[in-house]
C-alpha positions as CSV (number, residue, x, y, z in Angstrom):
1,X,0.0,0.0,0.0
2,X,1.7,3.4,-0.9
3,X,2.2,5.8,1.9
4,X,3.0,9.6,1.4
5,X,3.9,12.1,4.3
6,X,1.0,15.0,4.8
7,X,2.2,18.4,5.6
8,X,1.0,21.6,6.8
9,X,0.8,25.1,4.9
10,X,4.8,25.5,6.7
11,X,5.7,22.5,5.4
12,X,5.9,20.8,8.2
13,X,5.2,17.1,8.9
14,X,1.9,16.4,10.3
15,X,1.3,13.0,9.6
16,X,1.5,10.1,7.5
17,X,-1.4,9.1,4.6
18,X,-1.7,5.0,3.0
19,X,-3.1,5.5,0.0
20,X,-5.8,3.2,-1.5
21,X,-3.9,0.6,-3.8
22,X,-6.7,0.5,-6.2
23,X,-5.9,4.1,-7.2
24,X,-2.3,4.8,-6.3
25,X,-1.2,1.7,-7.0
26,X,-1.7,1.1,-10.5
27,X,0.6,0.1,-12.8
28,X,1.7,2.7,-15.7
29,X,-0.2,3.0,-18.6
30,X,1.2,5.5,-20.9
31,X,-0.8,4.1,-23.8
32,X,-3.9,5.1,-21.9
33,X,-2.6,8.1,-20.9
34,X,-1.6,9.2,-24.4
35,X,-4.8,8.2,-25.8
36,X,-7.1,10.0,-23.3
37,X,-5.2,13.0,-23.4
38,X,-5.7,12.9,-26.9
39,X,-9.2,12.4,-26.7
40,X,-9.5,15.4,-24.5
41,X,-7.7,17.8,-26.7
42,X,-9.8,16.6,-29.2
43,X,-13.2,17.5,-27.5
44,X,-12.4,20.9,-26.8
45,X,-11.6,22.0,-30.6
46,X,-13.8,24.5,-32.1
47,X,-14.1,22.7,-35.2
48,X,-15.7,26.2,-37.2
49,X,-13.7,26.0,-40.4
50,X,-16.5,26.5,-42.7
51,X,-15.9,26.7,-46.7
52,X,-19.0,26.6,-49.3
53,X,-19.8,24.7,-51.4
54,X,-21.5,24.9,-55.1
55,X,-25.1,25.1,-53.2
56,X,-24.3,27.9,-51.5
57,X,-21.8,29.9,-53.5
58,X,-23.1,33.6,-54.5
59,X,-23.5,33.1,-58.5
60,X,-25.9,32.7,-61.3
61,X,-27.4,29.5,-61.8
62,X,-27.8,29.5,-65.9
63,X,-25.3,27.7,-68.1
64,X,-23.0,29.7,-69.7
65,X,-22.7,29.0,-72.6
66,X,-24.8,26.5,-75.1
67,X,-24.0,22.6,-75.3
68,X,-23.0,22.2,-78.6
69,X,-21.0,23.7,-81.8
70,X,-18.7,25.3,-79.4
71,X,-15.6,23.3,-79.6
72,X,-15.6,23.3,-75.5
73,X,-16.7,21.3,-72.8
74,X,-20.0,21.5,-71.7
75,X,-20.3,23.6,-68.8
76,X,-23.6,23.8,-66.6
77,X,-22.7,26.3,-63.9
78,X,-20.5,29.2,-63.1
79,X,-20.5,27.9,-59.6
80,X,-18.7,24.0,-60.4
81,X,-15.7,24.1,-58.1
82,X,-13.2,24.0,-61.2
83,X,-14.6,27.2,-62.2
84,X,-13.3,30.9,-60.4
85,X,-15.5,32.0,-58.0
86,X,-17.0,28.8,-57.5
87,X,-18.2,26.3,-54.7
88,X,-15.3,24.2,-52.5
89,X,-14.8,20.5,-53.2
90,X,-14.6,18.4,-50.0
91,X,-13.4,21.9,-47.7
92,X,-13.9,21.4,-43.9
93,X,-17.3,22.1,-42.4
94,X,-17.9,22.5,-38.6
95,X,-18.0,19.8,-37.1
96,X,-17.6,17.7,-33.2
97,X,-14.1,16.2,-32.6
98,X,-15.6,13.8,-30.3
99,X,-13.2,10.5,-30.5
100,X,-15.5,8.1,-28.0
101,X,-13.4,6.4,-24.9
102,X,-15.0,4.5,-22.5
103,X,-15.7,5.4,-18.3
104,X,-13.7,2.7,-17.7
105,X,-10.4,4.0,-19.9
106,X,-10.5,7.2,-18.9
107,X,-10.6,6.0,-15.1
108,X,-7.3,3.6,-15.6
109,X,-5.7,6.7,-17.4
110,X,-6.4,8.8,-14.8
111,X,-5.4,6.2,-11.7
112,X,-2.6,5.5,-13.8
113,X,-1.1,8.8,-13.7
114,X,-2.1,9.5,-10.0
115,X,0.0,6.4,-9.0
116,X,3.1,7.6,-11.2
117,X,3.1,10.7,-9.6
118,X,2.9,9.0,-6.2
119,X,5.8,7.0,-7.2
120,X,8.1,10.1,-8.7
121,X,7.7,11.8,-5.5
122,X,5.2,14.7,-7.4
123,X,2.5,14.0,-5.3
124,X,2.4,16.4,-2.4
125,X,-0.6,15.8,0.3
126,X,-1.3,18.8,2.9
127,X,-3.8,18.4,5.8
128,X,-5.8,21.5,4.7
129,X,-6.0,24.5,2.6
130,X,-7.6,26.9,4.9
131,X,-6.3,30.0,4.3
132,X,-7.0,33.1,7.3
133,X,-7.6,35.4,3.8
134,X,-6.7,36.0,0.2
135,X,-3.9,36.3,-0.2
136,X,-1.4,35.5,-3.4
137,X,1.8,35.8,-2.0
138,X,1.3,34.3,1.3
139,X,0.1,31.1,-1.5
140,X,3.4,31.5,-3.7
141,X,5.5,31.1,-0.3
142,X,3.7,27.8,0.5
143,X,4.6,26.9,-3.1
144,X,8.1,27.8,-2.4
145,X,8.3,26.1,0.7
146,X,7.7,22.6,-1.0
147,X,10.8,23.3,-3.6
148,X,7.8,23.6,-6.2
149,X,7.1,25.9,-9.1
150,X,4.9,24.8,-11.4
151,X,2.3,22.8,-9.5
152,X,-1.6,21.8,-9.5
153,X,-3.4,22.9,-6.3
154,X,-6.8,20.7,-5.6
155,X,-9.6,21.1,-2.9
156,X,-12.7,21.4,-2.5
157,X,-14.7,24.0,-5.0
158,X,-15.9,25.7,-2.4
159,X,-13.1,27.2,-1.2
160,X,-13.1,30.2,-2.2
161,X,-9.9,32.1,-0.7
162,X,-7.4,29.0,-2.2
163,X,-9.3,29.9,-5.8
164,X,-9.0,33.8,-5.1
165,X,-5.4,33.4,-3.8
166,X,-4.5,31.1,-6.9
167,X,-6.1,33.7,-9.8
168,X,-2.9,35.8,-10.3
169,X,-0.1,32.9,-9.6
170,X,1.8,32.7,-13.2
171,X,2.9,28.7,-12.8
172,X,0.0,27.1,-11.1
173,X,-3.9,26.9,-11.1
174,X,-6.6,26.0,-9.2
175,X,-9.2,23.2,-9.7
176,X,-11.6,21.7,-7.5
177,X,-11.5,18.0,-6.8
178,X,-14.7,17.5,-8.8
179,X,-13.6,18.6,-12.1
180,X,-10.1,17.1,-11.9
181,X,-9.2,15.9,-15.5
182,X,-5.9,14.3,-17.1
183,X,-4.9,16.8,-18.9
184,X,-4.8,19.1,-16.1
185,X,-2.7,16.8,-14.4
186,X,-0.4,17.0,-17.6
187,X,0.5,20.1,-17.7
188,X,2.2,20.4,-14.1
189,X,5.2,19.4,-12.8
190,X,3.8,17.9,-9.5
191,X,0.3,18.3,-7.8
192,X,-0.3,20.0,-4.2
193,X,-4.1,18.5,-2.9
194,X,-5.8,18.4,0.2
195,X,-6.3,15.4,2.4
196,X,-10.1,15.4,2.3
197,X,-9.9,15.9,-1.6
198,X,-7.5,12.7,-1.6
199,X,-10.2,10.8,0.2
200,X,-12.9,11.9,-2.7
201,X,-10.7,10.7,-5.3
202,X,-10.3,7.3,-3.4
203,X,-14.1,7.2,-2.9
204,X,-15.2,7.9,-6.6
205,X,-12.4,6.2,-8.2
206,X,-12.0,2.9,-6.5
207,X,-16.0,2.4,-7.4
């Protein structure tokens, strides 16, 4: 069962934590990871590239010129795509980038990571984020104070002086333990969470 120390906002050591081997414990998966980061990415493109097409193009509809006796090709429209001025072939529409993974995946991927960062040393558990007012700098100390820089801090949504006192930090960001996502996770160097929030993550996850 893994173990990690818990600390105060001094960095001090309060306690010890065993973390739940379903969800710390995993083995890693960096295929999983890779794909449902992926996936994620995906889902939040805009996907507004719009081009039109011969229905839609501004032009006149009558043939330009007559079938035969010419010594051309026949020609029905002004608006054929081979034509200047006229409609796209195969251009982009909008569309939804919405590759489909299942719950279970994206769960694996996620206990996955959270168990290689409990392994690297880049998981860092404090007893409780309860801060006497908002305040920035007395945040960035704290940050300091674990030899950390660029680091994901997770509690509770409802607390609102650690998501105040986090707005204006450069290197790190807030995000409540209910909308914790893998690519979040990604794009910090280690993660700074709360005791109680480890506890939801253990509940929700080991379901």
């Amino acid at each position: 069962m893994p173990t990690v120390d818990v600390w105060n906002l001094k960095h001090e050591k309060v306690g010890t934590l065993d973390l739940a081997e379903e969800v710390f414990g995993q083995i890693s998966r960096h295929d999983l990871v890779s794909d449902v980061a992926r996936s994620q990415m995906a889902r939040i493109r805009k996907g507004c590239a719009s081009t039109k097409t011969r229905a839609v193009v501004s032009g006149t509809g009558a043939k330009p010129f007559r079938q035969k006796r010419t010594g051309r090709a026949r020609q029905g429209t002004k608006r054929a795509p081979h034509h200047r001025g006229g409609g796209t072939a195969w251009g982009p529409h909008p569309r939804l980038y919405k590759p489909r993974l299942n719950k279970k995946v994206r769960r694996l991927a996620l206990k996955s990571f959270l168990s290689d960062q409990a392994r690297d040393e880049k998981l860092f558990v404090v007893k409780d984020f309860e801060l006497e007012e908002i305040k920035t700098k007395y945040l960035a100390e704290v940050i300091d104070s674990f030899g950390l820089r660029k680091c994901l801090l997770v509690d509770r949504k409802d607390n609102d002086k650690l998501k105040l006192s986090t707005r204006n930090l450069p290197h790190s960001v807030f995000r409540s333990v209910d909308g914790l996502n893998l690519l979040d996770l990604l794009r910090f160097d280690a993660l700074l969470i709360s005791e109680a929030s480890v506890k939801q993550l253990e509940g929700e996850l080991s379901s």
